[in-house]
C-alpha positions as CSV (number, residue, x, y, z in Angstrom):
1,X,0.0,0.0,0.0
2,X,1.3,3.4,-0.8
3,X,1.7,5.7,2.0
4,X,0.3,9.1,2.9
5,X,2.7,12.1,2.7
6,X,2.1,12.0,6.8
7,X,3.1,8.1,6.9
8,X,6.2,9.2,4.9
9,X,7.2,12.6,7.1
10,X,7.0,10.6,10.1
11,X,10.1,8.4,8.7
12,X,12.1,11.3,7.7
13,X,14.9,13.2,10.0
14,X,12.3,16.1,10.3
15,X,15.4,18.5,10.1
16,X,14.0,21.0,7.7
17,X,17.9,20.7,6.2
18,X,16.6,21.8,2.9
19,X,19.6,19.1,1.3
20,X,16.9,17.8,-0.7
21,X,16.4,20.9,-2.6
22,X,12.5,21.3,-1.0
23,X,11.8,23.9,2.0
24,X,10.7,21.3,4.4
25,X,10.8,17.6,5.1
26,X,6.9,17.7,5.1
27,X,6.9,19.3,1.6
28,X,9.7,16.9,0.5
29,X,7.3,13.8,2.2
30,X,4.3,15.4,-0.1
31,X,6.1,15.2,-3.5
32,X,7.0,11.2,-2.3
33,X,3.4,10.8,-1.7
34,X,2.6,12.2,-5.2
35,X,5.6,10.4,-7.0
36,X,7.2,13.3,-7.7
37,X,10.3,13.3,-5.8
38,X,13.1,11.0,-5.2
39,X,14.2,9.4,-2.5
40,X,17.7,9.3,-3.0
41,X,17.5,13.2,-2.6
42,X,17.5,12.6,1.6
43,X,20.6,11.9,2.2
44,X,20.1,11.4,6.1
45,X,17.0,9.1,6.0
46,X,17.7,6.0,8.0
47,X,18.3,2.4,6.3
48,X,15.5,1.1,8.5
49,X,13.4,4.4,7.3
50,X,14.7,3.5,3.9
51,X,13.2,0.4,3.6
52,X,10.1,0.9,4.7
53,X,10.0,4.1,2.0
54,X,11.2,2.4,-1.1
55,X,8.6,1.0,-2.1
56,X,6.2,4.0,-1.6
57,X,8.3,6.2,-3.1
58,X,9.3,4.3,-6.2
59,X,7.1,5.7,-9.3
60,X,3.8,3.6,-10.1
61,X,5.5,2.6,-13.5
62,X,8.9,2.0,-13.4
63,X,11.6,3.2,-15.7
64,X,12.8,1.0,-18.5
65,X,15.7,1.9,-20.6
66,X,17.1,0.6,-23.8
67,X,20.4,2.0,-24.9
68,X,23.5,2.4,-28.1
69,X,26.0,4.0,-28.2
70,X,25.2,6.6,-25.9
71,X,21.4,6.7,-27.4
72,X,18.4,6.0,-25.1
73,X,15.0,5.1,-25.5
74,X,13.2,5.4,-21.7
75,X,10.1,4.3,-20.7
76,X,8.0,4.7,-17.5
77,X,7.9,7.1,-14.4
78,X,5.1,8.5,-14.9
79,X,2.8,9.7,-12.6
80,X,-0.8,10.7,-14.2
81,X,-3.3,9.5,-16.6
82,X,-3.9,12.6,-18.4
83,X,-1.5,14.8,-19.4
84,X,-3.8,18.5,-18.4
85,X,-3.1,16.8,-15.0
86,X,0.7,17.3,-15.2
87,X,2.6,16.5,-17.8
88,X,3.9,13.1,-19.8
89,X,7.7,12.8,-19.0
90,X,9.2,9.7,-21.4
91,X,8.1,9.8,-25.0
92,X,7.1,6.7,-26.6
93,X,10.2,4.8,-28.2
94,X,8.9,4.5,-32.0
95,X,11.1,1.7,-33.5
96,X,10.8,-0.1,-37.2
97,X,10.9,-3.9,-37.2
98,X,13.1,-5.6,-39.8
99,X,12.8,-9.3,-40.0
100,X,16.0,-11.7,-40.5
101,X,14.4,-13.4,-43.5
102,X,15.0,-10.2,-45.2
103,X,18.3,-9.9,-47.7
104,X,20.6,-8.2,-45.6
105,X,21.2,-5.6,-47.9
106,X,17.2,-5.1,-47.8
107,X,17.8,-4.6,-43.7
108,X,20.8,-2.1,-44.3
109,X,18.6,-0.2,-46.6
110,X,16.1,0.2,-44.4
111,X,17.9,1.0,-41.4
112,X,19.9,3.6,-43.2
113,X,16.6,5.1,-43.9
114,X,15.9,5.2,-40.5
115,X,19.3,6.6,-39.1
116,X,19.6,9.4,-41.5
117,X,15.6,10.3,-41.3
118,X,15.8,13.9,-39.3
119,X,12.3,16.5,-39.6
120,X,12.8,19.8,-38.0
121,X,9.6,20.8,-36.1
122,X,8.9,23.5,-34.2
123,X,12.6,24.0,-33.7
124,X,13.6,20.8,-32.6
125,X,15.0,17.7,-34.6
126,X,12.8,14.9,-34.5
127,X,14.0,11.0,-35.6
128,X,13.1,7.9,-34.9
129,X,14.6,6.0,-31.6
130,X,15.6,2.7,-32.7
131,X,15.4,-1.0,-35.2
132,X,13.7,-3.9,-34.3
133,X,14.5,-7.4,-35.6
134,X,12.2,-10.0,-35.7
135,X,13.2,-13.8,-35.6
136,X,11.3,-16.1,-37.9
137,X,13.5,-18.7,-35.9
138,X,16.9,-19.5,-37.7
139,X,19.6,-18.5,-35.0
140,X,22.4,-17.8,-37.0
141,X,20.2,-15.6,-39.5
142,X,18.9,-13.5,-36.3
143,X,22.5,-13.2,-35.4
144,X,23.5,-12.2,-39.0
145,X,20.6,-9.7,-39.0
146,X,21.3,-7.7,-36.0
147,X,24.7,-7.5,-36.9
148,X,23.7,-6.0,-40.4
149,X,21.5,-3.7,-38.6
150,X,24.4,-2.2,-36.3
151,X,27.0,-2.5,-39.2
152,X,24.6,0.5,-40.6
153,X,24.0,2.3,-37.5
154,X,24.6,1.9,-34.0
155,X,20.8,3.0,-32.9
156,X,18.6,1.3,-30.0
157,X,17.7,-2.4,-30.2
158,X,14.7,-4.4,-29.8
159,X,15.0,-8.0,-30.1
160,X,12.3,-10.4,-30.8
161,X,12.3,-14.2,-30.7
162,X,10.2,-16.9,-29.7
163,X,13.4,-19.1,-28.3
164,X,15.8,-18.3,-26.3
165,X,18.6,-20.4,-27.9
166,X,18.0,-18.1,-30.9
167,X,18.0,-14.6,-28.6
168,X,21.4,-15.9,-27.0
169,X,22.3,-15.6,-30.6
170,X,21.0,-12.2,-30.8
171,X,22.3,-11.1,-27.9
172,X,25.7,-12.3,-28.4
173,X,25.5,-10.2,-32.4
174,X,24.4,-7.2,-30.0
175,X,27.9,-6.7,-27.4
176,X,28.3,-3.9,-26.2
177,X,24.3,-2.5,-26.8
178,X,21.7,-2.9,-24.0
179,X,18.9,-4.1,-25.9
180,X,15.2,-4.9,-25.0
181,X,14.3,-8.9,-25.5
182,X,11.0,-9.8,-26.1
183,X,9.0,-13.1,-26.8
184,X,9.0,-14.4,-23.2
185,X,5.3,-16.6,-22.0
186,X,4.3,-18.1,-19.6
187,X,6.0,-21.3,-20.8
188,X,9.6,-19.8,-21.9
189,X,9.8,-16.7,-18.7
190,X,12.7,-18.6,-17.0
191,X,15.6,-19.1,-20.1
192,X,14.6,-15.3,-20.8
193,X,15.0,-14.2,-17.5
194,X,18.3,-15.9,-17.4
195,X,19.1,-14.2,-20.2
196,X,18.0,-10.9,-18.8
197,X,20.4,-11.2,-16.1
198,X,23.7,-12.3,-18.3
199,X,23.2,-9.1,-20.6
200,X,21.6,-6.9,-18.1
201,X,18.6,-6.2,-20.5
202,X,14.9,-5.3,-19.9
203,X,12.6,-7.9,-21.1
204,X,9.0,-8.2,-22.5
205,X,6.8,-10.6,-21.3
206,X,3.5,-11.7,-22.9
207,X,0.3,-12.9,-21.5
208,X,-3.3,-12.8,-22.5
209,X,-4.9,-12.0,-19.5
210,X,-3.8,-9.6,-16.7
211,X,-4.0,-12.0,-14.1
212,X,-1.3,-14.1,-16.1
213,X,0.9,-10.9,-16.7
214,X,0.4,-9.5,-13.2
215,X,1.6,-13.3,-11.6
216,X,4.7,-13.6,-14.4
217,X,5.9,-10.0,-13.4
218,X,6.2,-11.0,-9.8
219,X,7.8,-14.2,-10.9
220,X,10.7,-12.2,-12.9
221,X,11.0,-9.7,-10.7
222,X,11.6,-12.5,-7.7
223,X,14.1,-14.3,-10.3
224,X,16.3,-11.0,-10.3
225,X,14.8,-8.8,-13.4
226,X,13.9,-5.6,-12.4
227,X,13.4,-4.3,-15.8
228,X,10.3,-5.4,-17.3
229,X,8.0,-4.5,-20.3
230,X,4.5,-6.2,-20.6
231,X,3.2,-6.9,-24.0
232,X,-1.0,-7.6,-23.3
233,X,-1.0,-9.7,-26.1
234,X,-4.5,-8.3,-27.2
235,X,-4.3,-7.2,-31.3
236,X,-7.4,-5.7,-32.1
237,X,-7.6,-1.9,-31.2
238,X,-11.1,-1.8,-29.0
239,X,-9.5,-4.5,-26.3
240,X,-6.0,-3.0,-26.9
241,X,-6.9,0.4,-26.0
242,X,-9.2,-0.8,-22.5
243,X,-6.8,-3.3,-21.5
244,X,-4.0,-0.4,-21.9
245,X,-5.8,2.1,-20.0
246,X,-7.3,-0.5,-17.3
247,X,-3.1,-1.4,-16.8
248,X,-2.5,2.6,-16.3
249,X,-5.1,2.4,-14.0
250,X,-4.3,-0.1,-11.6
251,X,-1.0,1.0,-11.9
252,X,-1.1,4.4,-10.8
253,X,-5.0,4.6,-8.7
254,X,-4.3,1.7,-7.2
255,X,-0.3,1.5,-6.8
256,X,-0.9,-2.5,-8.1
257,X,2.8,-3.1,-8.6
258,X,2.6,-6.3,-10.8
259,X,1.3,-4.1,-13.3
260,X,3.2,-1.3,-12.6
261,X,5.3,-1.5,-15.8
262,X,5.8,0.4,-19.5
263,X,3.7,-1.5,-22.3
264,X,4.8,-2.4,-25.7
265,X,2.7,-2.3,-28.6
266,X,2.5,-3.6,-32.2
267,X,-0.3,-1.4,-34.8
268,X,0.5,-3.3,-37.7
269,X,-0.8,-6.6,-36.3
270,X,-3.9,-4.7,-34.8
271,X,-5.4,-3.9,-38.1
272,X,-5.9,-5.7,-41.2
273,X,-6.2,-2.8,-43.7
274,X,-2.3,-0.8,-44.4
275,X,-3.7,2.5,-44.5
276,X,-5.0,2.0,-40.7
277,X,-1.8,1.4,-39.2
278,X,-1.7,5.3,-38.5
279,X,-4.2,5.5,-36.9
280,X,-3.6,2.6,-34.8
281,X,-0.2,3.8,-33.9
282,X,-2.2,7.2,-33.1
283,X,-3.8,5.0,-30.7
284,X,-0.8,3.5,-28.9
285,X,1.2,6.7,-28.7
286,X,-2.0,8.5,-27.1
287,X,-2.9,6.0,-25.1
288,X,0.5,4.4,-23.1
289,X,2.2,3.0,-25.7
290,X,6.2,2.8,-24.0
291,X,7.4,1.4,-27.2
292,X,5.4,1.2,-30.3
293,X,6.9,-0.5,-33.3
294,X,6.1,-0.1,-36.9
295,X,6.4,-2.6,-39.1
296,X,7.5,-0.4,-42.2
297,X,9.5,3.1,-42.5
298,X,7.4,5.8,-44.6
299,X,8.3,9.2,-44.0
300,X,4.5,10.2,-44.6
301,X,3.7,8.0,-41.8
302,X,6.0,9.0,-39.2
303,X,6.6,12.5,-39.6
304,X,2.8,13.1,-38.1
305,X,3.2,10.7,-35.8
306,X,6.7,12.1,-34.6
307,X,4.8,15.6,-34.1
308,X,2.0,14.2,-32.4
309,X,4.2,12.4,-30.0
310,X,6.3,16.3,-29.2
311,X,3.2,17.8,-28.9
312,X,1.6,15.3,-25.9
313,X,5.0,14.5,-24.1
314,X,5.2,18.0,-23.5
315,X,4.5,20.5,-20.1
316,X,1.1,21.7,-21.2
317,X,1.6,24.1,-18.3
318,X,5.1,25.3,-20.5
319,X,3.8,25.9,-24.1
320,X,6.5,25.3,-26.5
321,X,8.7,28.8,-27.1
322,X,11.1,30.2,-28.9
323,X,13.7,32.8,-27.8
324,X,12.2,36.6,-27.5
325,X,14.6,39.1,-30.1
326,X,14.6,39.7,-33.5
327,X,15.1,37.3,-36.4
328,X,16.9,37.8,-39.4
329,X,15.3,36.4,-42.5
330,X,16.3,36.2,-46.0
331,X,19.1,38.8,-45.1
332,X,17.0,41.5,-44.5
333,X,18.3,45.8,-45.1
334,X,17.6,49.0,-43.7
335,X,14.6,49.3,-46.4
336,X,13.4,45.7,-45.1
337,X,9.9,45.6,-43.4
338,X,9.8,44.9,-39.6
339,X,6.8,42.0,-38.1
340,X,6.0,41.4,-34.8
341,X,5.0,38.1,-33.4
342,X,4.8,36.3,-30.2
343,X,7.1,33.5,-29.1
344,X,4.9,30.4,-29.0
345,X,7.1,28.0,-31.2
346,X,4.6,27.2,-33.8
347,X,3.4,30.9,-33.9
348,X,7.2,31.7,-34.8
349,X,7.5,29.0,-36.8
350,X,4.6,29.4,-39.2
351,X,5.3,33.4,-39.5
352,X,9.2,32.6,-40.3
353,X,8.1,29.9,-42.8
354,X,6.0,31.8,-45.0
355,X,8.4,34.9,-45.2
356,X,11.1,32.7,-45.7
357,X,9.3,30.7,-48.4
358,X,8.3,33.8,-50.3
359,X,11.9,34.9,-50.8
360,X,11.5,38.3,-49.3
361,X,13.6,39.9,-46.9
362,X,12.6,41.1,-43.5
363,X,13.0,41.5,-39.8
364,X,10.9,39.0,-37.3
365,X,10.5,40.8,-33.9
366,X,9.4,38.3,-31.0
367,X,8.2,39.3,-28.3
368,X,7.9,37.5,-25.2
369,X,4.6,36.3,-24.6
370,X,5.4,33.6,-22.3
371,X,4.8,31.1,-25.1
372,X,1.2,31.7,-25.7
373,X,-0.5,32.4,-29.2
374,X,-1.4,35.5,-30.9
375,X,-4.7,36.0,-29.5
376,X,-4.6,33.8,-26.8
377,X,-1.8,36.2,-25.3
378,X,-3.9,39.2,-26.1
379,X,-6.2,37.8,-24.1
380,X,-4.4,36.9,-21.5
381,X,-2.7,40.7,-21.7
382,X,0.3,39.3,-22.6
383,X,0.9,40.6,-25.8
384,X,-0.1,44.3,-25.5
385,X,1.1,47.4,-26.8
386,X,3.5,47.9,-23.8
387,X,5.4,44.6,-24.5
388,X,5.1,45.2,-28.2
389,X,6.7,48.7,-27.9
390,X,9.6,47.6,-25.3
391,X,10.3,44.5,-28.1
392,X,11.1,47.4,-30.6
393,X,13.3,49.3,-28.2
394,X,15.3,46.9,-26.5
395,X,16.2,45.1,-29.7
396,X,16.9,48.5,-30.9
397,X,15.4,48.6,-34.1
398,X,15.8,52.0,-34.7
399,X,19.0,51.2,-35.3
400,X,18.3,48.6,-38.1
401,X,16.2,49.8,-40.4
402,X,15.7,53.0,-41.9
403,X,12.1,53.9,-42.0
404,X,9.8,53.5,-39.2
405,X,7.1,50.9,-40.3
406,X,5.6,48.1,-37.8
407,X,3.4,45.2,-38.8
408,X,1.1,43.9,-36.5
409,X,-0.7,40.6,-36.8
410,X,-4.4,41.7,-38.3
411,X,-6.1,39.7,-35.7
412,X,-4.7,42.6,-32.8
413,X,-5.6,45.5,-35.0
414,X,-7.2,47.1,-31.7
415,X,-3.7,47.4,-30.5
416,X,-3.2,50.4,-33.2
417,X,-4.3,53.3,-30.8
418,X,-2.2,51.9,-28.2
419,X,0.9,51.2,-30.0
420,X,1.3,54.6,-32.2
421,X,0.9,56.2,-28.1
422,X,3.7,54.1,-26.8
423,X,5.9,54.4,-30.4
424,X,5.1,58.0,-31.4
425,X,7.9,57.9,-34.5
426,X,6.6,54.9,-35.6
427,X,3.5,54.2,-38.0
428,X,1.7,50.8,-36.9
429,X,0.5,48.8,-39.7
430,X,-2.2,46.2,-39.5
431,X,-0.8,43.0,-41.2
432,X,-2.3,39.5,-42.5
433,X,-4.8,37.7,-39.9
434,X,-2.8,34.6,-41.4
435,X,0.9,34.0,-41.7
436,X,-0.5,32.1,-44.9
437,X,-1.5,35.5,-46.3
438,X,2.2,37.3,-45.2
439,X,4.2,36.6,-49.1
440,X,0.7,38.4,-50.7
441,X,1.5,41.1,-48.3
442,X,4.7,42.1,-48.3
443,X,5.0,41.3,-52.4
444,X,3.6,44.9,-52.5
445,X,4.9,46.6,-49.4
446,X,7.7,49.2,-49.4
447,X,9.3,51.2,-47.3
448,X,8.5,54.6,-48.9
């Protein structure tokens, strides 16, 4: 049974040494209580006190991490259902599966594919995290596949194989990369578990019900593997997506920790039809997929799933931003025309895009609207004529450009009184609603 942030303070020094970085022991007993904290912060708790903490404070879903060449792929710790409640912390580990009955040649190409396949959105580089290879139960050709795959690219492994003669083979092609290893039942746990402990790899284990699952964890975890993955092994997308969510459940409302474990989830054998893989890979990363693998590499396909992944694993408390100054696009003069925008990433992003797509030249001034929107930070008062003004004169435009032109977004035209008070030298003009409609606009804008 979990305890109550009271329970926990009770087993603390009760010093109030701040050493774990939180005011008081009580408020560093709450964030145990809530699985926010770590206990390894105190470093004067008692080993008696200790051990009766552990396993309160460890998170509801433990961390799982699979590892090359100084990549990782991690899975777990998290906390809430929902991410409005808090946030998401480890994103989903999207991997492409590659089967050793493939010419090798065939597997290099596509995990080339893979290692070289970088999107920027939003400001960051997204890729994907890692290869699978699939047994279809020839040893040596497992063997030979994985090390084709890491002869291309040293990127994070899963390994799947019904026997585990044929993953010793796998394993032993993989030295020197902490892989996961899946295809453990009921009947086969035990050689996998060995083989678990010898390589210091997570493991997957599959069951069919979650009584089954929830009594192998317990066995593995008594065998000596921490590091577990459970695979439901459910593949149609109605019982997937309730036995998912009824796993999340127990593991976090009712701290039940033989469930308390990442999942691992396969779209391509949930649907019969190719063209609803996305949207059962939609599913899984939504709904508490750890690792999802796709059984083919299309750019089309992952780019949106890539975004959609960034856009729920992060702080929906701490939109996306981008750094408040001024931008420089398409080399922009004196004579070039000056924009203002907030800094909410995909605000920048979509402004930036369009100007820099249309060829012209101009100056991108961003304010800092604490990451919010256009008109949601006009709203909020966060992007007023104040802020807009002290934008301009702190990244002294004056200074760069020769006339005195502003463009506001159309959609906080009622900013014009305002701003032409606080920037008397300057004439405010009332841009595009849309950053679609900005290369229409400035084709016939001039300085004059």
């Amino acid at each position: 049974m979990a305890l109550s942030g009271i329970q926990i303070y009770k087993l603390l020094p009760q010093t109030n040494c701040k050493d774990c970085d939180y005011p008081t022991c009580l408020a560093f007993a709450m964030k145990l209580a809530a699985k926010q904290a770590d206990l390894d912060k105190c470093p004067h708790v008692s080993d008696e006190a200790r051990e009766q903490l552990a396993e309160s404070a460890a998170p509801p879903v433990r961390l799982v991490t699979v590892s090359a060449n100084g990549r990782e792929v991690k899975s777990g710790n998290e906390i809430v259902l929902f991410r409005h409640e808090k946030t998401f912390y480890n994103p989903t580990g999207i991997f492409v599966r590659v089967y050793d009955d493939q010419p090798l040649e065939e597997i290099k190409a596509t995990v080339q594919e893979v290692a070289d396949y970088v999107v920027e959105y939003v400001g960051m580089e997204l890729t994907v995290d890692g290869i699978t290879v699939q047994s279809t139960g020839d040893a040596d050709a497992f063997a030979a596949a994985v090390e084709a795959v890491l002869d291309v690219a040293q990127l994070p492994l899963i390994l799947i194989a019904d026997d585990a003669d044929v993953m010793a083979q796998g394993l032993a092609a993989a030295e020197g990369v902490q892989p996961l290893i899946a295809g453990a039942t009921a009947e086969t746990w035990e050689s996998f578990a060995k083989l678990a402990q010898e390589h210091e790899a997570p493991m997957v284990i599959r069951a069919n019900t979650l009584s089954e699952l929830a009594d192998l964890t317990q066995k593995i975890k008594e065998a000596g593997v921490e590091d577990i993955v459970l695979d439901p092994g459910v593949r149609d997308l109605k019982s997937l997506l309730s036995t998912a969510t009824l796993i999340r459940r127990m593991a976090l409302k009712e701290t039940y920790r033989p469930l308390g474990y990442p999942l691992i989830m396969f779209p391509g054998e949930c649907v019969d039809d190719e063209d609803m893989v996305p949207v059962a890979a939609t599913q899984a990363i939504t709904k508490y997929g750890g690792f999802v693998v796709l059984d083919r590499f299309s750019p089309a396909t992952i780019y949106p799933l890539l975004a959609l992944r960034t856009n729920i694993y992060t702080d929906p408390q701490q939109p996306i931003q981008v750094q408040p100054g001024v931008y420089e696009i398409n080399d922009p003069k004196a004579d070039s025309p000056v924009m203002v925008t907030t800094n909410f990433s995909i605000t920048y992003f979509s402004v930036a895009n369009e100007v820099d797509g249309s060829g012209n030249p101009g100056w991108l001034l961003v304010a800092d609207a604490e990451g919010m929107s256009v008109l949601t930070a006009w709203a909020a008062g966060k992007f007023d004529a104040e802020r807009i003004a002290k934008s301009v004169k702190v990244n002294e435009m004056t200074d760069k450009v020769e006339h005195r032109k502003l463009i506001i977004p159309g959609h906080v035209s009622v900013l014009l009184g305002e701003l032409e008070e606080e920037l008397p030298d300057w004439e405010i003009q009332v841009g595009p609603r849309e950053a679609v409609d900005l290369p229409g606009y400035l084709k016939v804008w001039n300085a004059g």
